[in-house]
C-alpha positions as CSV (number, residue, x, y, z in Angstrom):
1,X,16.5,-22.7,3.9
2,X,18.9,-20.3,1.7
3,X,16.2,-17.4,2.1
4,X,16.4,-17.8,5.8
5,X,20.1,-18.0,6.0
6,X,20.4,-15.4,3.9
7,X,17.4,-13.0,6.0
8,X,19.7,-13.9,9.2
9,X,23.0,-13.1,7.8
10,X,21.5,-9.7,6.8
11,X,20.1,-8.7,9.9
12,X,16.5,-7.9,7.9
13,X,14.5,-9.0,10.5
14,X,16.4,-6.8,13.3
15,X,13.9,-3.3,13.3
16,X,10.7,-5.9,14.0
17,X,13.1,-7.0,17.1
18,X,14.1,-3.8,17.8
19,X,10.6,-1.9,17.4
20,X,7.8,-4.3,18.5
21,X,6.6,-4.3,21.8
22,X,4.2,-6.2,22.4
23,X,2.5,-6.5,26.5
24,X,2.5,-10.1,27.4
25,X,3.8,-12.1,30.5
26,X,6.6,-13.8,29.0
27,X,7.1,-18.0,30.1
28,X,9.4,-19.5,27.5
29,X,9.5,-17.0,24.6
30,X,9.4,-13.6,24.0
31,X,6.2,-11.8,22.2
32,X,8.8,-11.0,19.2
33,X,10.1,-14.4,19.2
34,X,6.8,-15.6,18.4
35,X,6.5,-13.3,15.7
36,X,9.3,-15.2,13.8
37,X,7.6,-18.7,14.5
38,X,4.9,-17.1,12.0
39,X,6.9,-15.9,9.7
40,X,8.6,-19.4,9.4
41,X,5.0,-21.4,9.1
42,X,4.1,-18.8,6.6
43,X,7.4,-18.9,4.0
44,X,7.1,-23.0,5.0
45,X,3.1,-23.0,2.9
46,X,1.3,-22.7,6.1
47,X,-2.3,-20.8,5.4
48,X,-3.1,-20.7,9.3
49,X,-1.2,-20.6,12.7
50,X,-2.3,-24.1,13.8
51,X,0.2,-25.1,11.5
52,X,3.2,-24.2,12.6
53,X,3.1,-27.3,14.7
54,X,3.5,-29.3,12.2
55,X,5.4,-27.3,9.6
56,X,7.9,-25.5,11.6
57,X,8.2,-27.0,15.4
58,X,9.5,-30.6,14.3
59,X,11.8,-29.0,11.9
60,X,15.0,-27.8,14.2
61,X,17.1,-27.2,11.0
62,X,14.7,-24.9,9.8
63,X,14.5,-22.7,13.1
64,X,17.9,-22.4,13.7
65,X,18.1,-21.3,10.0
66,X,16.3,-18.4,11.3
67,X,17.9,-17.7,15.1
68,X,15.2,-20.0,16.9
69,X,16.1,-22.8,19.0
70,X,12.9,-23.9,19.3
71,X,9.1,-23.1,18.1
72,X,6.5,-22.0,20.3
73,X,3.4,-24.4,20.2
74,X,0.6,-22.8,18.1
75,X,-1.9,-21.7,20.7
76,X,1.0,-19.7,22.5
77,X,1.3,-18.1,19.5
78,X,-1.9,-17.0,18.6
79,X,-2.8,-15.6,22.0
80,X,0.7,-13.4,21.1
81,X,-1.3,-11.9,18.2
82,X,-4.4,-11.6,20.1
83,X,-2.7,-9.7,22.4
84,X,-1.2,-7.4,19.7
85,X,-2.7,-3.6,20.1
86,X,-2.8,-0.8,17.9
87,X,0.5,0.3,18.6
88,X,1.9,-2.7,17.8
89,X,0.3,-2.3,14.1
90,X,1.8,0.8,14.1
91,X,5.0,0.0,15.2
92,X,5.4,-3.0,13.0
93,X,4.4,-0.9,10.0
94,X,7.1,1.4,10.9
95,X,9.4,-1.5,11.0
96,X,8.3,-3.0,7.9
97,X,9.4,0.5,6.5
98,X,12.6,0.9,7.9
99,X,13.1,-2.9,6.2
100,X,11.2,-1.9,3.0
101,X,13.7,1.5,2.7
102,X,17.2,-0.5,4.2
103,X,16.6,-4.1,1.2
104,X,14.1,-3.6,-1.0
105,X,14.8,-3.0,-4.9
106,X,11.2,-1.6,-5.0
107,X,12.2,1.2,-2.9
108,X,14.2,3.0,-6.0
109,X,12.0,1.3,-8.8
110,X,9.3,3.5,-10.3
111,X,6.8,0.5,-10.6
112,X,6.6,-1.4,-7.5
113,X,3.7,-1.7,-4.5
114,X,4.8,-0.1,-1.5
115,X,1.8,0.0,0.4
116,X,-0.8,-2.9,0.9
117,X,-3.6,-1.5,3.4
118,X,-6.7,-3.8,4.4
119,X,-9.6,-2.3,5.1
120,X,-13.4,-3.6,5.6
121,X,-15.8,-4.0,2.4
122,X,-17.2,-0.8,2.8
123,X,-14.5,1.3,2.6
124,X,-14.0,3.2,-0.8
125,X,-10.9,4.7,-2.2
126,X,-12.4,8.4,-1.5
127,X,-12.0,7.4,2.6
128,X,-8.8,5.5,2.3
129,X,-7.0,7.8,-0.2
130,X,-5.5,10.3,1.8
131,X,-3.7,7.5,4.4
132,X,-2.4,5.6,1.1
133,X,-0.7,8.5,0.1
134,X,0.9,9.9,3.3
135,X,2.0,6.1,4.2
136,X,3.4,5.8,0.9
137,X,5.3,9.0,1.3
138,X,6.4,8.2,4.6
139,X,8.1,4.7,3.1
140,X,9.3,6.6,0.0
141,X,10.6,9.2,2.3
142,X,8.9,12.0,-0.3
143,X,10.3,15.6,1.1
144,X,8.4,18.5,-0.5
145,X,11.1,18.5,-3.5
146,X,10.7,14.6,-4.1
147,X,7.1,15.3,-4.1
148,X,6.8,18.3,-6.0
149,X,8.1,15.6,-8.8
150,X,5.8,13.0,-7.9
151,X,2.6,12.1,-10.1
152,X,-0.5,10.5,-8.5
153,X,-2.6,8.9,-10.6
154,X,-6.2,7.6,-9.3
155,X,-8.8,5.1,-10.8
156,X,-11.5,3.5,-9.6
157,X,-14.0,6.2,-7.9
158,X,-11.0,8.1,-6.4
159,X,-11.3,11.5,-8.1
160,X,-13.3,14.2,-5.7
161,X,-12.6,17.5,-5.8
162,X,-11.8,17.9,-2.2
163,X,-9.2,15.0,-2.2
164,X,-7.9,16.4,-5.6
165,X,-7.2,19.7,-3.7
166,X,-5.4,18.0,-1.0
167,X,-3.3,16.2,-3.5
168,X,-2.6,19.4,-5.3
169,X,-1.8,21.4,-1.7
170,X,0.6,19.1,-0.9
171,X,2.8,19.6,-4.3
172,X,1.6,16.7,-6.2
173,X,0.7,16.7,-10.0
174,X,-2.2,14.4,-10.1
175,X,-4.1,12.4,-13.0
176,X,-7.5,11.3,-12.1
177,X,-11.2,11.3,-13.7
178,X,-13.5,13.5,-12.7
179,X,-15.8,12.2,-10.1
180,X,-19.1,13.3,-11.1
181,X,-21.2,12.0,-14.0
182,X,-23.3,15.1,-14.6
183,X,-20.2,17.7,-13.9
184,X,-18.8,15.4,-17.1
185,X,-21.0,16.1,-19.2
186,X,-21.3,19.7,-18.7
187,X,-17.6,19.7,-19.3
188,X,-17.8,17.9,-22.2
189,X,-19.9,21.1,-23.6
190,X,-17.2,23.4,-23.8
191,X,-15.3,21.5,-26.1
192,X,-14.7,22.9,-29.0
193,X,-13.3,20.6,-31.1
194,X,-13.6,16.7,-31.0
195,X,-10.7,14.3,-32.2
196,X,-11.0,10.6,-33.3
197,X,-8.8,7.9,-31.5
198,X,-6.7,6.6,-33.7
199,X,-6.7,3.2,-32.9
200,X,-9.9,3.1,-34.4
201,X,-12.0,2.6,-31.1
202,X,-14.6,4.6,-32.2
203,X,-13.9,7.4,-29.4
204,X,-13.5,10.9,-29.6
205,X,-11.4,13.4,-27.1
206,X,-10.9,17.0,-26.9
207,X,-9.9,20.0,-24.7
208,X,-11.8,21.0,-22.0
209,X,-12.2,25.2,-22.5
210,X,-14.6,25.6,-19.3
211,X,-12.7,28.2,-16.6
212,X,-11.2,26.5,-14.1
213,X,-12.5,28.0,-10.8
214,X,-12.9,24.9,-8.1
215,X,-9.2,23.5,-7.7
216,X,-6.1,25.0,-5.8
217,X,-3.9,25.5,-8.9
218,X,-4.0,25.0,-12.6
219,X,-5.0,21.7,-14.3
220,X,-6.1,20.4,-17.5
221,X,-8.9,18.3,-18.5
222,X,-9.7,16.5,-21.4
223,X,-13.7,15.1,-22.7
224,X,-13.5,11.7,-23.9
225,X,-16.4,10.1,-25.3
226,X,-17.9,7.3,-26.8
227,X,-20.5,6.2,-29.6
228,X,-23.4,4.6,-27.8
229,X,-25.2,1.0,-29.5
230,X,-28.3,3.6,-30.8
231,X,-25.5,6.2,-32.2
């Protein structure tokens, strides 16, 4: 009830009133209206829209906590998000920004997640990349001298040489693997002189003396290896 008193008093919730727009013959509530009814079932537990009419429409204290005089009955509400279009993604992710940049701690903290995309289960991080990174510019607001002192560091399969080049044209400094196996390994030859880790791992790195001739400006790259179980 305090986070809701607190989210009204603050106005967060005004650029998704303000922004969405979503087509929809309106009877008893508008589209946005709606909107709020979910986020109420879903801050009250609720893993599904059917339950906002229990969770949320018997509970008048609780709606008025957030600016709602009432609760719309679950089925009205889900034919609101059925009727939701791709602009309406669009234009609640640009609200979801302007709230993220306006109240969120995250948006001057160097560790936080600022962007949380879904896509299906066969999209990999080499297709999705380059929309992470401009959406996440977009809600960091990164100009060319904010990103010129940005790193972007990749895992997980993310590290092709045309997406590297994109990163690097657009003024990042980036930290990735190199995405091929065999490219790897020819690398590794040109090393010239192998260190020991340390920590006792039993890996080795070293410098990377190959010419650099494939990327738009100068990186470095360092050979790490490992010991395999037949030495």
């Amino acid at each position: 009830m305090a986070l809701s008193i607190e989210v009204e008093r603050r106005g967060i919730l005004e650029p998704i009133r303000e922004q969405v727009h979503i087509k929809q013959k309106v009877i008893r509530d508008m589209p946005v209206k709606k909107l709020t009814d979910v986020l109420i079932a879903i801050l009250a537990g609720a893993r599904g829209v059917v339950e906002t009419n229990k969770r949320v429409r018997p509970e008048k204290a609780l709606q008025l906590a957030f600016g709602r005089h009432r609760c719309a009955e679950q089925s009205v509400i889900s034919d609101t998000l059925n009727a939701c279009s791709c602009v309406n993604v669009a234009q609640m992710q640009e609200a979801m920004q302007d709230i993220y940049q306006s109240h969120s701690q995250g948006y001057h903290h160097d560790y936080e997640v600022v962007v949380d995309l879904l896509y299906d289960g066969k999209t990999q991080l080499p297709r999705a990349l380059r929309e992470l990174v401009v959406t996440a510019a977009a809600i960091l607001d990164l100009d060319a001298t904010r990103g010129q002192r940005t790193i972007v560091r990749i895992d997980g399969h993310g590290g092709s040489l045309d997406d590297v080049n994109w990163l690097l044209g657009q003024g990042y400094h980036v930290h990735t693997k190199e995405y091929s196996t065999k490219s790897a390994r020819k690398l590794a030859e040109s090393v010239i002189t192998w260190y020991d880790d340390e920590k006792g791992s039993g890996r080795q790195f070293g410098y990377v003396t190959q010419e650099v001739t494939e990327y738009v400006d100068i990186v470095h790259r360092i050979a790490v290896r490992t010991r395999k179980k037949n030495g």
